[in-house]
N, C-alpha and C positions, 0 to 999 in steps of 0.2 A: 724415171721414177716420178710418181702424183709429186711426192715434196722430197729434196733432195737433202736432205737430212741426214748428216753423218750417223745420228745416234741410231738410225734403222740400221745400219752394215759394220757397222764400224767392229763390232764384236765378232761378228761371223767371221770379217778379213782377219783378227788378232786369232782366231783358231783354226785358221788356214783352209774356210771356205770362197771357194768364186763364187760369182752371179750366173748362173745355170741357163735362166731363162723365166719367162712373166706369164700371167696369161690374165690377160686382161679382159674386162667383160665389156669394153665397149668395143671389141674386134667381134663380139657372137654379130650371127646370121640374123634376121628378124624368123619372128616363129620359132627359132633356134630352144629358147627356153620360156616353160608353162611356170608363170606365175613369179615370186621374187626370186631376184639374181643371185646365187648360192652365196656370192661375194658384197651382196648389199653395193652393187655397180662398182666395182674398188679392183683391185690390184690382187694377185698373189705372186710373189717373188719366191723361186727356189733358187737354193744354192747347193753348191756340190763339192766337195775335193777332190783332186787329180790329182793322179801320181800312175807314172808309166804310162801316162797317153789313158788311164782308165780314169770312168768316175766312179768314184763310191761314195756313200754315206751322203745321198740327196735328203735338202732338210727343208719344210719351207719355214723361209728366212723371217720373212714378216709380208704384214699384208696393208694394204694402205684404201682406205674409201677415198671417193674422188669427190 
């Protein structure tokens, strides 16, 4: 995470979401994207809950600029 901050996760874990996965825009391609970064260069965090090996109910969790 940009800042490791309980108060960004801490709720999702109390209603029994994981960390899914990020997508962060300083991993993009150059040329990748025309014009500003949809994310203003920052972070998007999803989360999911699982139950039975499935995920359901992907949610994004919060988002953080860098």
């Amino acid at each position: 995470m940009i800042q490791e901050e309980e108060c960004f996760y801490k709720r999702l874990e109390e209603d029994h979401y994981d960390f899914f996965c990020s997508i962060n825009e300083d991993g993009y391609l150059e040329n990748t994207i025309h014009g500003n970064d949809p994310f203003c260069y920052g972070t998007l965090y999803l989360y999911a809950q699982f139950s039975e090996n499935k995920m359901k109910n992907i949610v994004a969790g919060f988002w953080q600029n860098s």
